[in-house]
C-alpha positions in Angstrom: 106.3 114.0 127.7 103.7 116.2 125.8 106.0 116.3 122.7 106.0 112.4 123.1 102.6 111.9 123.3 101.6 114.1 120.2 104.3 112.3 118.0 102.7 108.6 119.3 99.3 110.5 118.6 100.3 111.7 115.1 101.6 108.6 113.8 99.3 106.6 114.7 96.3 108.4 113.2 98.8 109.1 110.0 99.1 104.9 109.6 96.0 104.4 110.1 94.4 107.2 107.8 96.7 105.9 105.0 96.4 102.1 105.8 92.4 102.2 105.4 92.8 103.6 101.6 95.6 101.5 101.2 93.8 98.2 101.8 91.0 99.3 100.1 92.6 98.7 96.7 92.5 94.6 97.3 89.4 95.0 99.5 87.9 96.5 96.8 89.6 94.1 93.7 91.3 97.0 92.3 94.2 96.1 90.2 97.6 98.1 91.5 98.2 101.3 89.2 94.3 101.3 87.7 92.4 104.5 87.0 90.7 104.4 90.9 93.2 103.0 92.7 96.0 105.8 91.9 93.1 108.3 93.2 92.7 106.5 96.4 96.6 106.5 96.7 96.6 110.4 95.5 93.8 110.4 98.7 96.1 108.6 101.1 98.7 110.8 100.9 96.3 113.8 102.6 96.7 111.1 105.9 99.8 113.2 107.1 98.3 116.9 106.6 94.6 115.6 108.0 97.1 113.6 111.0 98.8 116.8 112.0 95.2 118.8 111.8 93.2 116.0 114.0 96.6 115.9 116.6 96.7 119.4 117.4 92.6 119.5 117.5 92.7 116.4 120.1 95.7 118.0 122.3 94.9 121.5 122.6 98.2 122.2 120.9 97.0 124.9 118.6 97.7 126.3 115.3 100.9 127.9 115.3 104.1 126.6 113.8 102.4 125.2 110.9 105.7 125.7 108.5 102.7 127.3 106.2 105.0 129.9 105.2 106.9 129.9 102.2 109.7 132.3 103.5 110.7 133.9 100.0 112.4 136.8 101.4 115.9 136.3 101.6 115.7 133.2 100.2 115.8 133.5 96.5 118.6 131.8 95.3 117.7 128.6 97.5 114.4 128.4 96.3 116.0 128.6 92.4 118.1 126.0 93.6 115.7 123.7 95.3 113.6 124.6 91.9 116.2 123.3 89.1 119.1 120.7 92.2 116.7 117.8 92.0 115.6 117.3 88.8 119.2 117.7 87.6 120.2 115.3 90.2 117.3 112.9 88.8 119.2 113.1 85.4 122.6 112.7 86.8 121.5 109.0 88.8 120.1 108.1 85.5 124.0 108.9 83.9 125.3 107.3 86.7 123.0 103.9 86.6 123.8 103.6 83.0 127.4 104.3 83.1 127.7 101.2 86.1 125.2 99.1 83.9 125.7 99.9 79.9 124.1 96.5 78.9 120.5 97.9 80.7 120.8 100.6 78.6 117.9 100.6 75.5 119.7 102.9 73.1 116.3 102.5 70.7 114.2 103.8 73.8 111.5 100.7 73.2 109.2 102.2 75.8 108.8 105.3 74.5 108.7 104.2 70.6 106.3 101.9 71.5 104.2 104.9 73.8 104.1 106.9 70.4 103.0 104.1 68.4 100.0 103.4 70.1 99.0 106.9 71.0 99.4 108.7 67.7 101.1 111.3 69.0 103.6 112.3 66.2 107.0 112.7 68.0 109.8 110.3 68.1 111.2 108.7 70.8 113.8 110.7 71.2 111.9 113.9 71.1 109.3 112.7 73.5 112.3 112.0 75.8 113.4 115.4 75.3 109.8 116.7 76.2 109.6 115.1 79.4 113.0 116.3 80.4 112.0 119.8 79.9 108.8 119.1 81.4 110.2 117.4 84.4 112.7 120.4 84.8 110.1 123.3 84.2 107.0 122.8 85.8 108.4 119.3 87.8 108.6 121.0 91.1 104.8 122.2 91.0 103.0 119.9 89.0 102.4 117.6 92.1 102.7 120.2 94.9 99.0 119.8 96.1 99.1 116.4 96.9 102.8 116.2 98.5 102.0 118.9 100.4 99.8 116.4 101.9 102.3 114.2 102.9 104.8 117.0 103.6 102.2 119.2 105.7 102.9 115.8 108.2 106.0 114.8 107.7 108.5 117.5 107.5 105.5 120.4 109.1 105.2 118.2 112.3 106.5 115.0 113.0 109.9 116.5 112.1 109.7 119.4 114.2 108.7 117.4 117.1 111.7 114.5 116.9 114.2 117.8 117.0 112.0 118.6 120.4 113.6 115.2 121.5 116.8 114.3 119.7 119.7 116.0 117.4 118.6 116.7 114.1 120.7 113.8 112.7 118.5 111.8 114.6 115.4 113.3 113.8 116.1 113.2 110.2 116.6 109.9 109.4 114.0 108.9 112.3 111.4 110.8 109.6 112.7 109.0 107.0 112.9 105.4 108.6 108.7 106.3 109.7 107.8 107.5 106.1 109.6 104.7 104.5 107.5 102.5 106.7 104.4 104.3 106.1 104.3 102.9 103.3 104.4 99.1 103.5 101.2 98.2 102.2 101.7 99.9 98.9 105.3 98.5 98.3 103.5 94.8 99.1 101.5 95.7 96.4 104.0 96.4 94.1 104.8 100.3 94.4 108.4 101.2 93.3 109.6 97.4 92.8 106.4 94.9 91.7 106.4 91.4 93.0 108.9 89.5 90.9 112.4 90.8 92.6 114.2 88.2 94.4 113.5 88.8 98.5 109.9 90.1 97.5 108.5 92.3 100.2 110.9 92.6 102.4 114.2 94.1 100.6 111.6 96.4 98.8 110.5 97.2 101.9 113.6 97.9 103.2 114.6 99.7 100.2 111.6 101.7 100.8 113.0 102.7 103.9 116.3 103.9 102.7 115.2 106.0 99.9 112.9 107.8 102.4 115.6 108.2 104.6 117.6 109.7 101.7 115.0 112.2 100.0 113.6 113.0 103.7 117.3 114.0 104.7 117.7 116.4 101.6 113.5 117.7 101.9 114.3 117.9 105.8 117.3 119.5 105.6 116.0 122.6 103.2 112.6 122.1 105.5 114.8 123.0 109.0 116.9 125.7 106.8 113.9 127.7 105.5 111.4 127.4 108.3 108.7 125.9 105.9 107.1 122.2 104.6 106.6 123.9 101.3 110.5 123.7 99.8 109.9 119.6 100.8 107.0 119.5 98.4 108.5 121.1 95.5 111.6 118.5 95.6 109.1 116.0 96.2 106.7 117.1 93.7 110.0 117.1 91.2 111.0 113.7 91.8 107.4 112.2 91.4 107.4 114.2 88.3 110.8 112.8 86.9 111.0 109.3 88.9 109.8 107.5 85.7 112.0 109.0 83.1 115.0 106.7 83.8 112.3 103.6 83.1 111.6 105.0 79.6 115.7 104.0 79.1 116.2 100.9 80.3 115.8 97.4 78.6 113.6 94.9 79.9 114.8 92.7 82.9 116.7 95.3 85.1 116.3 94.8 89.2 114.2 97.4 90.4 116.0 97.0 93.7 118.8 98.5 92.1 117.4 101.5 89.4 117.2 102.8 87.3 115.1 104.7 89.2 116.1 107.0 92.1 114.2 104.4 94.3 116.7 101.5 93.7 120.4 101.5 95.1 122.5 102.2 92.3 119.8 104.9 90.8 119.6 106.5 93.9 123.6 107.5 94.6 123.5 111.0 93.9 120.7 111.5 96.3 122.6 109.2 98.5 126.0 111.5 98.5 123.7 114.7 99.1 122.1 113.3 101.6 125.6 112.6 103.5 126.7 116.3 103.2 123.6 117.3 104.5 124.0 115.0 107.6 127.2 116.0 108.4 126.5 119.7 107.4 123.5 120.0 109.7 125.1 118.5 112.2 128.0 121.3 112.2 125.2 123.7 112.3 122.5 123.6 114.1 121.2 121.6 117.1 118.0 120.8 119.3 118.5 123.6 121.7 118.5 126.2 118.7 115.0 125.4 117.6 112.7 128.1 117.3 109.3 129.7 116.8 108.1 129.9 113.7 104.9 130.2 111.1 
């Protein structure tokens, strides 16, 4: 009953926290994707880390089991792999988007000529592709890790911990995911991931939303539960905030953001999708509730 009442506790205050910035980018006039309203979003996604802080401070519960600990040791070679996995993965759901839908294809990469154009910068198109691959793949898993640590510090360092307190971690898995995906309905109003011009505006982005938090919280959860620790969930989410634009730089005008190319729509998001399936059914070989245990 006291797990209950933290998680009720926690996800309330991480709505609310998030909601308030959220709706101050209309309340405020702000245009979607402008200068201060991507800082107020960069704020709101603190809520979950502040959430878990404030819950603990308002039940007694303590700091312990923060999954604050990195866990290096003996871990090596799944920290190079949950360095390099999902930026390669991010690549391969572009490949695979394309291959299902050559006519969205831009073989001139527009976007990016056009990017050079107006900025001066010197490169081509096709060697400002390559630089944000390398990019993306070298320093994708970092470059963000401060602010998803904020959201990961909630999601996958205590709401996730707590649903395996109640229910398998199948359950508690794609419970996280179905919450964060809702989380963030104001934004995807808005226009986050999908704008307003797909057909079934809000709801299927919502709902798309949903799954691909369900998805990428499966594969941060399941490395999260595995190596004791929130901060392998922030480097693959740090990589695919890093890399979620680069299959939007290929792709000719008029695709269905509901379906890719990015890792956010159906078809872009297979990949993710399959791993996420082996994970389910790995996890639930493995481990179970009843083998939960301390940790930092």
């Amino acid at each position: 009953m006291a797990t209950k009442k933290r998680l009720l506790l926690f996800i309330t205050l991480a709505t609310v926290l998030a909601w308030i910035l959220f709706f101050m980018i209309p309340l405020l006039g702000l245009t979607y994707g402008s200068g201060l309203s991507i800082l107020i979003l960069m704020a709101a996604m603190f809520a979950p880390a502040i959430s878990n802080i404030l819950t603990r401070l308002m039940t007694k519960e303590g700091f312990q089991n923060m999954y604050l600990r990195p866990h290096f040791k003996g871990h090596k070679r799944a920290y190079l792999l949950i360095y390099f996995v999902p930026t390669i993965l991010l690549l391969l759901s572009a490949v695979v988007y394309f291959l299902l839908n050559p006519g969205s294809f831009d073989p001139q990469l527009t976007v990016l000529k056009e990017l050079s154009a107006s900025k001066g910068i010197g490169f081509s198109a096709q060697q400002l592709l390559l630089i944000s691959i390398l990019q993306v793949l070298l320093i994708g898993p970092v470059i963000n890790l401060i602010p998803t640590m904020g959201e990961e510090l909630g999601w996958r360092g205590y709401l996730l911990p707590k649903l395996r307190e109640c229910y398998s971690d199948r359950v508690a898995l794609v419970l996280t995911g179905v919450i964060w995906g809702l989380w963030h309905t104001p934004v995807i109003v808005m226009g986050h991931n999908y704008g307003v011009n797909y057909f079934g505006y809000p709801w299927l982005g919502i709902l798309a939303m949903i799954v691909f938090c369900v998805v990428l919280g499966v594969v941060e959860g399941f490395v999260s539960i595995r190596l004791e620790s929130a901060i392998p969930a922030a480097m693959i989410h740090s990589a695919v905030n890093a890399g979620a634009g680069l299959p939007l730089s290929m792709v000719k005008a008029g695709y269905n953001p509901l379906m890719g190319p990015a890792i956010t729509g159906v078809i872009g998001g297979l990949p993710f999708m399959i791993l996420a399936i082996l994970l389910l059914y790995k996890i639930g070989k493995k481990r179970n509730v009843n083998e939960v245990r301390p940790h930092d």
